[in-house]
C-alpha positions in Angstrom: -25.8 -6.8 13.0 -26.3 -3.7 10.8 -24.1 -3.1 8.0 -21.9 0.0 7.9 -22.3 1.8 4.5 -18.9 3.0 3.1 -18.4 4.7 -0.4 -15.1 4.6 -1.7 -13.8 7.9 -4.4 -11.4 6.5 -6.3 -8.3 8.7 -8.3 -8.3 5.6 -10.4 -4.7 5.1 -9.2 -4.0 1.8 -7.4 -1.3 2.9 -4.9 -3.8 5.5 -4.0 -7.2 3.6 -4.4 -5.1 0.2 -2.5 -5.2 1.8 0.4 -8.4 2.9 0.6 -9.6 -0.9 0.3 -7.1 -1.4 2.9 -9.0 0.6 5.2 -12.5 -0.9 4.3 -10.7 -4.5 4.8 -9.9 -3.3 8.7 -13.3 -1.7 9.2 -14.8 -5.3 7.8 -12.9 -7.0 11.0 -15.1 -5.3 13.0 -18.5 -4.8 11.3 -20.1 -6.0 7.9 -19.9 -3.4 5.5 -21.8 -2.4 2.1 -19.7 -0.5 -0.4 -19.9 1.4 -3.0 -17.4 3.0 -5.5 -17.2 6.5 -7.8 -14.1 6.8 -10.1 -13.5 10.5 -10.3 -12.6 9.9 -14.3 -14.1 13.1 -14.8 -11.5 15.4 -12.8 -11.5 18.7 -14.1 -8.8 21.6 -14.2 -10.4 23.7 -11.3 -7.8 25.1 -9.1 -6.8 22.9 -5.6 -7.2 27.0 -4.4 -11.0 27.3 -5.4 -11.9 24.0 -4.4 -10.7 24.7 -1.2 -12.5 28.4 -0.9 -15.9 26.7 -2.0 -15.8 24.2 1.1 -14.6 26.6 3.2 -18.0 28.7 2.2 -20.0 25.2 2.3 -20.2 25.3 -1.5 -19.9 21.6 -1.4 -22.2 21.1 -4.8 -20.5 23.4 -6.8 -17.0 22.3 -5.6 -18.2 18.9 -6.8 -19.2 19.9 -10.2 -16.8 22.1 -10.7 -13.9 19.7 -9.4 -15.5 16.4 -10.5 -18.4 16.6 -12.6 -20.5 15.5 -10.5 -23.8 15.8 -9.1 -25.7 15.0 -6.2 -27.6 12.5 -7.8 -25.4 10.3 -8.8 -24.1 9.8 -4.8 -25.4 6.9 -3.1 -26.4 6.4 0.2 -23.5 6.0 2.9 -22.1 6.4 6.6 -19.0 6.7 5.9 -16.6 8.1 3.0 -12.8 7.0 2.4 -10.0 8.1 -0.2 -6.5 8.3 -0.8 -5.0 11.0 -3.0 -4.5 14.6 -3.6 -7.1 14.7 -5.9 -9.8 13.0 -4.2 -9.5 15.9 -1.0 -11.9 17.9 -1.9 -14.4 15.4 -3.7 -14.0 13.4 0.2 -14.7 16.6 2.0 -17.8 17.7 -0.5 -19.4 14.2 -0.2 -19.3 13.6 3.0 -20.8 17.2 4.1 -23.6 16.4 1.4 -24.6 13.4 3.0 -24.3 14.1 6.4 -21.1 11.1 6.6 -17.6 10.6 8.9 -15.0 10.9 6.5 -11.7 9.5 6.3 -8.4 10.5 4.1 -5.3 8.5 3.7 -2.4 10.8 3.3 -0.8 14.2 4.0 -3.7 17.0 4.1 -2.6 20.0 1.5 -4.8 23.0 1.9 -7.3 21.6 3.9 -7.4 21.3 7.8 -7.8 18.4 9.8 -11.1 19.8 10.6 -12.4 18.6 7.3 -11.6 15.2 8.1 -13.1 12.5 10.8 -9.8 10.8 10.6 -6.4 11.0 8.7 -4.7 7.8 8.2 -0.9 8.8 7.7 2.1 6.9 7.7 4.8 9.1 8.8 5.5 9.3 12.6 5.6 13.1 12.6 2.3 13.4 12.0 1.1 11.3 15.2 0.6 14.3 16.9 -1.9 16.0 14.8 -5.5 16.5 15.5 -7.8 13.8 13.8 -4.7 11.8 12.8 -3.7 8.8 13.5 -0.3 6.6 12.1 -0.1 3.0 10.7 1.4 1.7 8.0 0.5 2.3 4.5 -3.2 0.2 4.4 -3.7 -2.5 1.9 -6.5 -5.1 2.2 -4.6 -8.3 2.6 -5.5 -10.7 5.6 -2.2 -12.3 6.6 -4.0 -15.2 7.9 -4.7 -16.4 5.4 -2.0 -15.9 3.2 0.0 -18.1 6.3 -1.8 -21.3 5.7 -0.6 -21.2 2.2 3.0 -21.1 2.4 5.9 -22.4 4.9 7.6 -20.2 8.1 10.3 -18.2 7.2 13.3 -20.0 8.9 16.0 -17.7 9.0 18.6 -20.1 9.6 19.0 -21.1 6.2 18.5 -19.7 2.7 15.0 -19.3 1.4 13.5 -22.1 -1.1 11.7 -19.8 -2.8 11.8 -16.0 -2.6 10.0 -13.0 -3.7 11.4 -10.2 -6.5 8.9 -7.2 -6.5 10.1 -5.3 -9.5 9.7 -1.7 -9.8 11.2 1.2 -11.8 11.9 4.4 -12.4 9.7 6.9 -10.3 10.1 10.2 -8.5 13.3 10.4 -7.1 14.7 6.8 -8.1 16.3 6.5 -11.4 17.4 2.9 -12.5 20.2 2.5 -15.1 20.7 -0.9 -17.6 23.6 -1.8 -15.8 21.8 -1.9 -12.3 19.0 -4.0 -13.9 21.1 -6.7 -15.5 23.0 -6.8 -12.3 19.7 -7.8 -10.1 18.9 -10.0 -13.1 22.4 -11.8 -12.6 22.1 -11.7 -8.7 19.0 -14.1 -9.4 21.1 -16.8 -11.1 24.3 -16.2 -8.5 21.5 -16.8 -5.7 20.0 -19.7 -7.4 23.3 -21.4 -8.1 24.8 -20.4 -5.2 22.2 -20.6 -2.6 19.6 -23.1 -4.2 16.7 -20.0 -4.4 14.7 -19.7 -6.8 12.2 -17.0 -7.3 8.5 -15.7 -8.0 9.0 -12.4 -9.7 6.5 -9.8 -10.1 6.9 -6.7 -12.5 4.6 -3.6 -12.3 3.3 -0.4 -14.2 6.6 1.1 -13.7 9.3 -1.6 -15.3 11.0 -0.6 -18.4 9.4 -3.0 -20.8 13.1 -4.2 -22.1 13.4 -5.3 -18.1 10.2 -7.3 -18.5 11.4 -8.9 -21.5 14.6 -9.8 -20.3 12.8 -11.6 -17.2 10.7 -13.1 -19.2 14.0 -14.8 -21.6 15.3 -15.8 -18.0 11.7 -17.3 -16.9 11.6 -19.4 -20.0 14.8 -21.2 -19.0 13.9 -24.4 -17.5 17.2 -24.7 -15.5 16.8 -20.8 -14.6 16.2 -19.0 -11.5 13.0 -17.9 -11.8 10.0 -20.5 -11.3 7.3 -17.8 -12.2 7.5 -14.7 -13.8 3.9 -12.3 -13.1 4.3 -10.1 -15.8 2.2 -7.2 -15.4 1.7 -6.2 -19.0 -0.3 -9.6 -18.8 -1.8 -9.9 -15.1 -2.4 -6.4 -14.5 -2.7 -5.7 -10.8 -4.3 -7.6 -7.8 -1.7 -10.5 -8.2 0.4 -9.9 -5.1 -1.5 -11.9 -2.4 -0.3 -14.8 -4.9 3.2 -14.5 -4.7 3.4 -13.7 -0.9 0.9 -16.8 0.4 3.6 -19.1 -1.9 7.0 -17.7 -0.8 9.5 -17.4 2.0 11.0 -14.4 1.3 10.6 -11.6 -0.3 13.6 -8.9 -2.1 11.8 -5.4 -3.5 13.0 -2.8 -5.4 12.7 0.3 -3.2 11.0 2.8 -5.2 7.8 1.3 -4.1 6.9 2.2 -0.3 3.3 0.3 -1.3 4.9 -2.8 -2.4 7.2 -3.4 0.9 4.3 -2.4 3.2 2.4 -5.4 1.7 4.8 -7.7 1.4 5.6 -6.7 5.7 2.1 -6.8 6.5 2.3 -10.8 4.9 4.6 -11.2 7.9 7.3 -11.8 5.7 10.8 -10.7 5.6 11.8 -8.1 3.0 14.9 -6.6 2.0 15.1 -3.6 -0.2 17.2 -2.7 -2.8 17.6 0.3 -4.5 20.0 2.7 -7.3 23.1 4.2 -7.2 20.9 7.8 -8.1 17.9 7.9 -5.6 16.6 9.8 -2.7 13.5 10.0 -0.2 11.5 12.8 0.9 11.8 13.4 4.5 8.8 11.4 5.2 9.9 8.7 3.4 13.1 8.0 5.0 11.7 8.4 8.1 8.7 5.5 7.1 11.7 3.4 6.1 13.7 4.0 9.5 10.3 3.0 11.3 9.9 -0.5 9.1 13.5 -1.4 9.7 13.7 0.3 13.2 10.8 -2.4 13.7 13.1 -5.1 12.6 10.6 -6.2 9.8 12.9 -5.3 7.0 16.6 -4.6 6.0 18.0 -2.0 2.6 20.8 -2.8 1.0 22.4 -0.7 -2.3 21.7 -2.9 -5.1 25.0 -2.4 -5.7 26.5 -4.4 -2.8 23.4 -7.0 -3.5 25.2 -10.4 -3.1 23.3 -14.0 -2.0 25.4 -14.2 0.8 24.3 -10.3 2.3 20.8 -11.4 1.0 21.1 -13.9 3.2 23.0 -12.1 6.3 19.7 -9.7 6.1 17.5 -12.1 6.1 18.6 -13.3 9.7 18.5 -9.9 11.3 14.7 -9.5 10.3 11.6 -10.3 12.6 8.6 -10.8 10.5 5.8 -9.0 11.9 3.5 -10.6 13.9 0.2 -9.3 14.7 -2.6 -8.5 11.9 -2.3 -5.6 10.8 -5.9 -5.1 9.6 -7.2 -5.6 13.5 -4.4 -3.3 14.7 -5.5 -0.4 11.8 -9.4 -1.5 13.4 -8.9 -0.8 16.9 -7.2 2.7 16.2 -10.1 3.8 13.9 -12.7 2.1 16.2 -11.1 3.7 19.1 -11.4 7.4 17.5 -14.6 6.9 15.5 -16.8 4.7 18.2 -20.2 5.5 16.4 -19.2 4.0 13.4 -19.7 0.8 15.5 -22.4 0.9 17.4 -23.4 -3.1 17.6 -19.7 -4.0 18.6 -19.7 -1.1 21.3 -22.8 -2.8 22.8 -21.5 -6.1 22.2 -18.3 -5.3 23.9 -20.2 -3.2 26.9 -18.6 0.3 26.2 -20.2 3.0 26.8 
């Protein structure tokens, strides 16, 4: 079976490039794949406006030197071309023309019309009836099956044994104050004494350092709640997978779409928490009513954030079921065939 050739342009920032790898990890249900990656480190101050006149006049090697630094040369061979990210539009568009490749965005288009694109892989069910688009949820490259042989079936009937805390932070429209963080920290140990959990808990980029440090003062307890603290000013990122194969639950601070989706693709159930002083974009409510319209997840105010509604969530949550990888597969194989062509022949299709 021949190998389908995919280069990956990379903003260099991991909510964006994650779900380009997520894509990849669908496309490699279906066919092997080769791939190589650019880190577009060298992003320069043209205008999103010129960028998008130059491709509109086929400029595509001056929009990439001009956007990107970049030159022809250094592109390598490939079928296919996938990014996430504003600034990786134009780069995706200007590569792919160059080398004669399908391309594929994750995202909302800006200036640039679907007719750039092969595909669009959005998120937000108002966009399903776009040309070249089609809706999923937010790709990430983690195979649930294999996170399930590692850990025990949710069983909603009673409290968790161990749970999940993805810690975020401040970000966009989400502010956190100290009293809101010392309360989750204190609704660990009311959940552990109350309830028997204990916890994995996983900070990111975005905590407040003084957070970090005061999880890491409850980790070191040895009668504490917390049974493992990934601190990410140690870890860095890529230790998720971890944490969801090993627990049976999972609580997540809201401000992170990326960090639900993940932990709802692991076929887990996830409650959300999140700030007295927040808001969502239009889009992202309406991503949130989807997931919890879907019954994989439940929000809660951290403010009313007690074991016992922790709990009460819990049971009103189906965990996903189906892969989401193969599902995210068939809808790009379905609109993009020729990417295929071994499987089509191997299936009989036309």
């Amino acid at each position: 079976m021949s190998e389908l050739s995919i280069l990956i342009l990379s903003d260099g920032r991991p909510g964006h490039y994650h779900l380009a790898d997520g894509v990849v990890a669908a496309l490699q249900r279906m066919t092997p794949v080769m791939c190589a990656r650019i880190e577009l480190t060298r992003r320069r101050l043209a205008p999103n406006a010129l960028l998008a006149a130059l491709l509109g006049r086929s400029a595509y090697a001056s929009a990439l030197r001009l956007g990107y630094g970049l030159t022809a040369a250094e592109l390598p061979p490939a079928r296919l071309i996938v990014s996430a990210g504003g600034d990786t539009l134009a780069a995706n568009v200007a590569v792919a023309r160059h080398l004669g490749a399908e391309n594929i965005f994750c995202g909302t288009l800006r200036r640039l019309p679907p007719s750039q694109f092969s595909l669009v892989v959005s998120s937000y069910a108002r966009h399903a009836g776009l040309p070249r688009h089609i809706v999923a949820l937010k790709p990430n490259g983690m195979d649930p099956d294999t996170l399930a042989r590692a850990r025990a079936v949710p069983d909603a009937s009673r409290p968790p044994r161990l749970a999940g805390l993805l810690v975020g932070g401040n970000s966009g429209l989400f502010r956190y104050e100290p009293d809101e963080w010392a309360a989750l920290a204190a609704f660990l140990e009311t959940a552990h004494t109350a309830q028997g959990i204990r916890w994995i808990v996983s900070t990111s980029r975005r905590t407040p350092p003084a957070v970090a440090d005061a999880l890491a003062r409850l980790a070191s307890r040895t009668d504490g709640p917390i049974a493992e603290l990934i601190d990410f000013r140690v870890s860095g990122p890529g230790t998720l997978p971890s944490l969801l194969a090993s627990v049976e639950a999972v609580l997540c601070t809201e401000d992170s779409s990326t960090m639900i989706s993940e932990a709802v693709c692991a076929r887990l159930p996830v409650v959300g928490v999140s700030p007295r002083d927040h808001s969502f974009k239009p889009e992202e409510a309406e991503y949130r009513r989807f997931m919890q319209d879907s019954a994989w997840c439940r929000f809660l105010p951290l403010a009313s954030l007690t074991p016992d509604r922790f709990c009460e969530a819990l049971r009103h949550i189906v965990p996903m079921r189906e892969n989401h990888l193969d599902r995210l597969a068939g809808m790009i194989a379905e609109r993009l065939p020729a990417l295929f062509p071994d499987h089509n022949s191997a299936s009989g299709s036309p």
